[in-house]
VEXDREN-2710 file (C-alpha; in Angstrom, 1 decimal):
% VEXDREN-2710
k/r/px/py/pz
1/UNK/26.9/4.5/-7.3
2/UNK/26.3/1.0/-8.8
3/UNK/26.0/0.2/-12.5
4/UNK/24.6/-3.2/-14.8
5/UNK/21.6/-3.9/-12.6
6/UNK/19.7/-6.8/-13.3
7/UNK/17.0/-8.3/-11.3
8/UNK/15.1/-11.0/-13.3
9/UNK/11.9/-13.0/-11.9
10/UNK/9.5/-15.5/-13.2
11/UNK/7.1/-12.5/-14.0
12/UNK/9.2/-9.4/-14.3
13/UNK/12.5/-8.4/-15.0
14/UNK/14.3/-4.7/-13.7
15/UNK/17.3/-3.5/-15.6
16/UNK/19.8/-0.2/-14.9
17/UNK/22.6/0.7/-16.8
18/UNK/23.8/2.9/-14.2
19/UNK/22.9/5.0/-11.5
20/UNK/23.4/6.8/-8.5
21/UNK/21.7/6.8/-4.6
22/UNK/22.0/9.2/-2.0
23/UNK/20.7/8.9/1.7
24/UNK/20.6/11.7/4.0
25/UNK/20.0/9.5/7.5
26/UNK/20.0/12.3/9.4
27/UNK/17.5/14.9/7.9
28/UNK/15.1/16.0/10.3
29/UNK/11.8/14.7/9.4
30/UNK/9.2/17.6/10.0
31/UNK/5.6/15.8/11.0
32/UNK/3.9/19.3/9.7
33/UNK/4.7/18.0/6.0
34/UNK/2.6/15.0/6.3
35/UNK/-0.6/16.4/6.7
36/UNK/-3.0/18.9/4.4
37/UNK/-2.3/20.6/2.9
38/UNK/0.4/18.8/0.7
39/UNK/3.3/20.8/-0.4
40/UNK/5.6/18.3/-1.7
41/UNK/7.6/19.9/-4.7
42/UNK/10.3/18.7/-6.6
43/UNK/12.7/21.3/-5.2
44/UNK/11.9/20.3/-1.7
45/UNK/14.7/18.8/0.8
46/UNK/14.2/14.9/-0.1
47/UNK/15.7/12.0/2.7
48/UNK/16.3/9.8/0.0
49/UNK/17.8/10.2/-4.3
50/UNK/18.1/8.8/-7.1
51/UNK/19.2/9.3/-10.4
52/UNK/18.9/6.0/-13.0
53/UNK/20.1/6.0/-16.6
54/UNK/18.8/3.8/-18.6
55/UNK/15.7/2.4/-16.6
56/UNK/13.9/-1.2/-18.5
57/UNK/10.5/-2.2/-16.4
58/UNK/9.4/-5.5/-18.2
59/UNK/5.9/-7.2/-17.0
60/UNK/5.7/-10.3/-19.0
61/UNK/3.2/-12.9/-16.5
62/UNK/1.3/-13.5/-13.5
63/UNK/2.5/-16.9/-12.2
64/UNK/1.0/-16.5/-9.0
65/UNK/-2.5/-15.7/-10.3
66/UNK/-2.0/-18.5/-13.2
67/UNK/-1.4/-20.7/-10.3
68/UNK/-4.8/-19.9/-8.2
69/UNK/-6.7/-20.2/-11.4
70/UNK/-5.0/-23.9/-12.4
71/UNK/-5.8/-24.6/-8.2
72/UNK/-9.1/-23.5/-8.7
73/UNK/-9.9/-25.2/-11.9
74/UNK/-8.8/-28.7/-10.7
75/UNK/-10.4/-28.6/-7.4
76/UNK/-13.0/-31.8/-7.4
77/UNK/-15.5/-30.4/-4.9
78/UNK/-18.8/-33.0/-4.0
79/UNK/-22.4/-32.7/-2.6
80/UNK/-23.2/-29.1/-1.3
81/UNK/-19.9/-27.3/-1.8
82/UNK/-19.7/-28.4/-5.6
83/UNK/-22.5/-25.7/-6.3
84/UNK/-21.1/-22.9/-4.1
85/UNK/-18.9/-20.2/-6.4
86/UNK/-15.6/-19.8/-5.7
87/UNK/-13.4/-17.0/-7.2
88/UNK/-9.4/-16.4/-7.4
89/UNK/-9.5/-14.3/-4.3
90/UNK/-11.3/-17.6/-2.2
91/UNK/-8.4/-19.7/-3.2
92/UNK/-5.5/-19.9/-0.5
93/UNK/-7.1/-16.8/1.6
94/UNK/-8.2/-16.3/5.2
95/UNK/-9.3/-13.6/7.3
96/UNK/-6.7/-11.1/8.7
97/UNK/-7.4/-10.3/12.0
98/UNK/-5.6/-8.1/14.0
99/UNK/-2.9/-9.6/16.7
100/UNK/-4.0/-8.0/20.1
101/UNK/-0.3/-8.4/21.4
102/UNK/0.9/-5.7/18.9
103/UNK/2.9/-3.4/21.8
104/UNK/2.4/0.0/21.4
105/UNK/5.5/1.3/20.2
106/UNK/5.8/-1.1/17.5
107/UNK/2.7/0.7/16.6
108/UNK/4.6/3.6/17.0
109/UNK/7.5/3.2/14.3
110/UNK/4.9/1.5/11.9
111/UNK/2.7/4.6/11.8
112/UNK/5.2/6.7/11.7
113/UNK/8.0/5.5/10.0
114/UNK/6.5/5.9/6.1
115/UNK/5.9/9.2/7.1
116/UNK/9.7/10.4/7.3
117/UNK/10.3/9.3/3.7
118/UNK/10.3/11.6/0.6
119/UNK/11.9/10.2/-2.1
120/UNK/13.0/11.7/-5.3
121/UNK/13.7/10.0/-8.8
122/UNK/15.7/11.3/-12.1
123/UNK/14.9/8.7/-15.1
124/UNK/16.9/9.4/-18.4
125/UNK/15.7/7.3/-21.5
126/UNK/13.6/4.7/-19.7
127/UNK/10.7/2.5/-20.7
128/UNK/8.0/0.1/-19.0
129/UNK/6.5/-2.7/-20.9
130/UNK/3.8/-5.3/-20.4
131/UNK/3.5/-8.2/-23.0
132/UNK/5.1/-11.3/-23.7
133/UNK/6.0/-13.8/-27.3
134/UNK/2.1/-15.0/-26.0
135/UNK/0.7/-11.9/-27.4
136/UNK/0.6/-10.1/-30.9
137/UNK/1.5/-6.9/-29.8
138/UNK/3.6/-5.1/-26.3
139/UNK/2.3/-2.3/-24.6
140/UNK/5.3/0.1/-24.2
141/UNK/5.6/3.3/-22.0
142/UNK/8.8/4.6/-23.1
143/UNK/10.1/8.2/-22.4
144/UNK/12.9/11.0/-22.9
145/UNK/13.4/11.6/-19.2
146/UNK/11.1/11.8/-16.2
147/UNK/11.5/12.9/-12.7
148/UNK/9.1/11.3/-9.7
149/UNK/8.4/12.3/-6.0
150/UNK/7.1/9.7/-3.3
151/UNK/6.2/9.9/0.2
152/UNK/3.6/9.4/2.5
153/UNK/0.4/11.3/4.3
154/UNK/-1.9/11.1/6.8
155/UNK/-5.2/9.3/5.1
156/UNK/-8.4/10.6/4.9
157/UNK/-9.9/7.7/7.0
158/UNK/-9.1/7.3/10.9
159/UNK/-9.0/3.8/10.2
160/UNK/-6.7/3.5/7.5
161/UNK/-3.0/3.6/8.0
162/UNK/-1.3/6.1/5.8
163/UNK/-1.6/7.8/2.1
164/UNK/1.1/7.0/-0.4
165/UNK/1.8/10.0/-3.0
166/UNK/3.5/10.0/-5.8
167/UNK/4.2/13.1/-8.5
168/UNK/5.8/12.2/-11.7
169/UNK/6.7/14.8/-14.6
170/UNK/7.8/13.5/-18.0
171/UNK/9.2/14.5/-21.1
172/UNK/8.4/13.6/-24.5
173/UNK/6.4/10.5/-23.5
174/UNK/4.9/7.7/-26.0
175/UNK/2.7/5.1/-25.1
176/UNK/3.0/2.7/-28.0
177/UNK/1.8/-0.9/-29.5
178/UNK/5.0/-2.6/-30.5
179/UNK/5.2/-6.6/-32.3
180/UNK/6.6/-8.9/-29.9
181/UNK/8.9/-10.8/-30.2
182/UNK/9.1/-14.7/-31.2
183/UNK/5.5/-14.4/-31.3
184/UNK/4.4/-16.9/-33.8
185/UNK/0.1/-16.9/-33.5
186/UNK/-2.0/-15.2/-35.8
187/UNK/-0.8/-11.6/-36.9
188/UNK/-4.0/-8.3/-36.8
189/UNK/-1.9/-6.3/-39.2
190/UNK/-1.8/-2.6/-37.6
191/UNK/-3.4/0.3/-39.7
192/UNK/0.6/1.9/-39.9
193/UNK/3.7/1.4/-37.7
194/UNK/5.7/4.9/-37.0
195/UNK/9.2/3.9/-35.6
196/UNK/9.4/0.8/-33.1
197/UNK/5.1/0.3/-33.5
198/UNK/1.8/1.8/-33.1
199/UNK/1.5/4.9/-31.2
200/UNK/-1.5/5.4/-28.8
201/UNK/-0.3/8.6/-27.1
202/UNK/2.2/11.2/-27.4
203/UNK/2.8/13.7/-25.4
204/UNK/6.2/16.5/-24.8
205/UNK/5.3/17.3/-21.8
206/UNK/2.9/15.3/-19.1
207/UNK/2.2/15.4/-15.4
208/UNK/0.7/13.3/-13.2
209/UNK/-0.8/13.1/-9.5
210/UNK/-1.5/9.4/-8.2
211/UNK/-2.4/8.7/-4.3
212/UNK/-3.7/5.3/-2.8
213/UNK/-4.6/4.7/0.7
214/UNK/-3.3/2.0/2.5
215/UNK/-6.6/0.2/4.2
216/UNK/-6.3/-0.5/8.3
217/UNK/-8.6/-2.9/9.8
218/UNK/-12.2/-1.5/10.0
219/UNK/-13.5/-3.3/13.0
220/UNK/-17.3/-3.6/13.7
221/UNK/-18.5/-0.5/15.3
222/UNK/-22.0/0.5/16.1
223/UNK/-23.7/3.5/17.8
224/UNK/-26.5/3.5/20.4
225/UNK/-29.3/2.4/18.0
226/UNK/-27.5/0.1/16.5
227/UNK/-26.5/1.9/13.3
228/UNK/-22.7/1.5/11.8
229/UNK/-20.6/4.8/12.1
230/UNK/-19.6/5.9/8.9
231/UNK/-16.1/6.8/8.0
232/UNK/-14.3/7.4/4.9
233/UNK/-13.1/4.2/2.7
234/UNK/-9.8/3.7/1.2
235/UNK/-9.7/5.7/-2.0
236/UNK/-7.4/5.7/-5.1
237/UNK/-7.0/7.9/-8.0
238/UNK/-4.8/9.1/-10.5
239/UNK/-4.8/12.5/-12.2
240/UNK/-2.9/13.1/-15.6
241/UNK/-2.6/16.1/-16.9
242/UNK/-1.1/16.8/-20.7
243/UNK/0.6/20.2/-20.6
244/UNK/2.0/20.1/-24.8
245/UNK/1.8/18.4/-28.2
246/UNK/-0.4/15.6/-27.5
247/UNK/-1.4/13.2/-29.8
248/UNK/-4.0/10.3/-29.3
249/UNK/-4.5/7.4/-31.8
250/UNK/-7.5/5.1/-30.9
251/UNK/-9.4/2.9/-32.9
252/UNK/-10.8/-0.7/-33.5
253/UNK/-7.3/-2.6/-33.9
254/UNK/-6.0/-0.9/-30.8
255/UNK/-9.1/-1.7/-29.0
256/UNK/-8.7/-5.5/-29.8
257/UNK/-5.1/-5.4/-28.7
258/UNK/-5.8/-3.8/-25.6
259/UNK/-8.6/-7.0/-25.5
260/UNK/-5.9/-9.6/-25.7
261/UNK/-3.5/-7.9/-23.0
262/UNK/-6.2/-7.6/-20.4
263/UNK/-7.5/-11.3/-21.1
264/UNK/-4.1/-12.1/-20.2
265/UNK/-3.1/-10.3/-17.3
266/UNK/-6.4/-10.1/-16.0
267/UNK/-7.9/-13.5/-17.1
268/UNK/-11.7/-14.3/-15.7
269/UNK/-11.6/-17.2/-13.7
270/UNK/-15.6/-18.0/-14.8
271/UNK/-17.4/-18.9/-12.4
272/UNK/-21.5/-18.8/-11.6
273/UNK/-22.5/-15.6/-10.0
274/UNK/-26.0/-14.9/-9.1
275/UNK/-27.2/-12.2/-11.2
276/UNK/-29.3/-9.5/-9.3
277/UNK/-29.3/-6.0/-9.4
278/UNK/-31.1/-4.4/-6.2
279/UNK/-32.8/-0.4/-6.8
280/UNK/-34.2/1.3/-3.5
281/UNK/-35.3/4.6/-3.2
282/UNK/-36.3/6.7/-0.1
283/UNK/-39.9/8.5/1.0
284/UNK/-41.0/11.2/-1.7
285/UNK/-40.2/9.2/-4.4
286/UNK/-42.4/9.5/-7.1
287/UNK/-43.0/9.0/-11.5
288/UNK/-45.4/10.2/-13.3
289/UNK/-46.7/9.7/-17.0
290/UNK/-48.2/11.8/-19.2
291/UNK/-50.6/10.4/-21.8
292/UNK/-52.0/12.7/-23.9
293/UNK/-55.7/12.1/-25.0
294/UNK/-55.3/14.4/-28.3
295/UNK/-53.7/13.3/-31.5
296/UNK/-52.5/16.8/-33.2
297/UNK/-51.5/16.7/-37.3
298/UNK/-47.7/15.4/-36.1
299/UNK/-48.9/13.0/-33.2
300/UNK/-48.7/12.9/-29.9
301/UNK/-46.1/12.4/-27.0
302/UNK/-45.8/10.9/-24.0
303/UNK/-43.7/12.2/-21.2
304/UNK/-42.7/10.5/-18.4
305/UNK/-40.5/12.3/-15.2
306/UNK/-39.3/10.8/-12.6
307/UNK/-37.7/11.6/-9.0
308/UNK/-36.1/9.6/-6.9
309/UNK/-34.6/10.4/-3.5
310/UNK/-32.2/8.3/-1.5
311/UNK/-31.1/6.1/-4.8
312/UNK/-29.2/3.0/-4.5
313/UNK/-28.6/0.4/-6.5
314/UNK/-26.6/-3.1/-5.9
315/UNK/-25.6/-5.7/-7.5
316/UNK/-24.4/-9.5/-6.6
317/UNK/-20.9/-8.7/-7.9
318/UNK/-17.5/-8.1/-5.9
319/UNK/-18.0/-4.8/-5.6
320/UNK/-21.7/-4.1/-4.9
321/UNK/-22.4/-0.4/-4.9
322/UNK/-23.3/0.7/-8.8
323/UNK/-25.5/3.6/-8.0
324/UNK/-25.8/5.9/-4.6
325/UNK/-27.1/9.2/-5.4
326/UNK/-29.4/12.1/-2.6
327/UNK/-31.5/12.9/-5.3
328/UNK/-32.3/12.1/-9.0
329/UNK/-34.2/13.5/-11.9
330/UNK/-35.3/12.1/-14.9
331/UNK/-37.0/12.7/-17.6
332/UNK/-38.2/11.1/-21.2
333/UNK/-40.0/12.8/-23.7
334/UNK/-41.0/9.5/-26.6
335/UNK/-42.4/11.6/-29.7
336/UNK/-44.9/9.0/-31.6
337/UNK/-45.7/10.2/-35.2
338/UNK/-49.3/9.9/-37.2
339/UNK/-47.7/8.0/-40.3
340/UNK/-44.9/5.3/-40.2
341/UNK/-42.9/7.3/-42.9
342/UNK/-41.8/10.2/-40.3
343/UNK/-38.8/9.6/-37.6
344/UNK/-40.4/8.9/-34.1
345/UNK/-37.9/10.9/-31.6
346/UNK/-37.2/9.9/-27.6
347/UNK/-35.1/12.6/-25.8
348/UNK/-33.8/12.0/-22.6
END
């Protein structure tokens, strides 16, 4: 049982008023709940508990990226290297390569020993906030009470390590735009406060389902004719699920606030990328246009249809893929009118 927890850093602080924490050491772990099908449920047998009262999350900078940017920005670079691009990830990085000497059973207890934990969480009256007296407004997750599951899988990828899951069921749940404080810049006014500020989302009753892989290192593998084995890549998703009363308020001001956090906590570090955007299709490809020769009383239109097999399309940013499809159809149908007066029409 511990109470008055405060744990403040140069980019977050973590405040309880009081909880409680209770960990069974020896619960047998069962290897058969780790794999699919997941059955994890709130009423399950959990290793570790938690109840919190009181729970304050408060994001309010990014130091460490702030720091890479002001490194990256003052770097005096000469001759060849002053034209090469350099990004916030380039900055203080190097390859991680595997150590060779790892001995097996340390690989043992690091595979398996996220796989033991299932951890449960009560929250009563908690909130999570992100925003600072930099910004106009504070993006606020605030809630009534909310109860949380986490533990761990086996991934979907052989070469990844393990799957983290986490369940989370709250209760009367707002998602909200309040005025910071000591913020002294120029004020958007809001098109109406409701309590504490502007409510995005509300919701008395939510669920949601997140999982994220954690990667492994994918080493270079080839078959026979030199082709790479595929395998599955890391994957991450969140489902949310509103089960009663929800409310959503979105428009123009909220859009511009939500503008000024992500500038903020996600700043662009602008640099010169190459812009190119690479489309390949496979055999059997094919478009064809129709052109009519006739001109009827309303016009005439052309029709062109289109279809693709073996799409994909890259680009020259971080992450390349933007389109990978088996096999595509398409289709536009451009109406052209015999007067300018009328509406000429393109469906799609």
């Amino acid at each position: 049982m511990f109470r008055d927890v405060v744990y403040v850093t140069q980019d977050l602080s973590f405040r309880i008023i009081d909880g409680i924490v209770i960990f069974k050491y020896w619960m047998p772990y069962n290897p058969a709940s780790s794999k699919k099908p997941y059955q994890h449920r709130f009423d399950t047998k959990q290793r570790l508990k938690m109840w919190l009262n009181g729970l304050e999350y408060h994001v309010y900078n990014r130091s460490r990226l702030y720091n890479r940017l002001e490194e990256l920005f003052l770097v005096e670079r000469y001759g060849d290297a002053a034209n090469q691009p350099r990004n916030i990830s380039s900055i203080n990085t190097a390859a991680v390569e595997p150590k060779a000497d790892v001995e097996k059973g340390q690989e043992e207890v690091n595979s398996g020993l996220p796989a033991w934990l299932l951890e449960t969480g009560s929250n009563s009256q908690g909130q999570v906030a992100f925003g600072n007296q930099l910004l106009e407004t504070t993006l606020c997750f605030k809630f009534e009470s909310a109860t949380g599951i986490y533990t761990t899988s086996q991934a979907n990828s052989s070469l990844d390590e393990f799957m983290h899951i986490v369940k989370f069921q709250g209760k009367n749940v707002r998602v909200m735009l309040s005025p910071s404080p000591y913020y002294r810049g120029p004020i958007d006014e809001p098109p109406r406060y409701m309590g504490e500020g502007f409510v995005v989302l509300q919701t008395a009753d939510c669920k949601s389902h997140i999982i994220k892989m954690k990667p492994g290192f994918a080493p270079e593998v080839k078959a026979e004719n030199d082709e790479e084995i595929p395998d599955s890549d890391p994957h991450w998703g969140i489902d949310v699920v509103f089960l009663k009363n929800t409310t959503l308020c979105y428009g123009p001001w909220v859009d511009r606030q939500r503008n000024a956090l992500q500038k903020f906590f996600y700043p662009f570090d602008y640099q010169e990328v190459t812009k190119a955007v690479h489309l390949c299709v496979g055999s059997g490809s094919h478009v064809r246009v129709y052109q009519p020769w006739t001109v009827n009383e309303y016009g005439y239109t052309t029709s062109v249809v289109a279809k693709f097999f073996q799409v994909e399309a890259t680009t020259s940013l971080a992450y390349r893929q933007l389109i990978e499809a088996e096999a595509m159809d398409l289709a536009f149908h451009m109406s052209f009118p015999r007067y300018l007066e009328p509406n000429a029409t393109l469906v799609m």
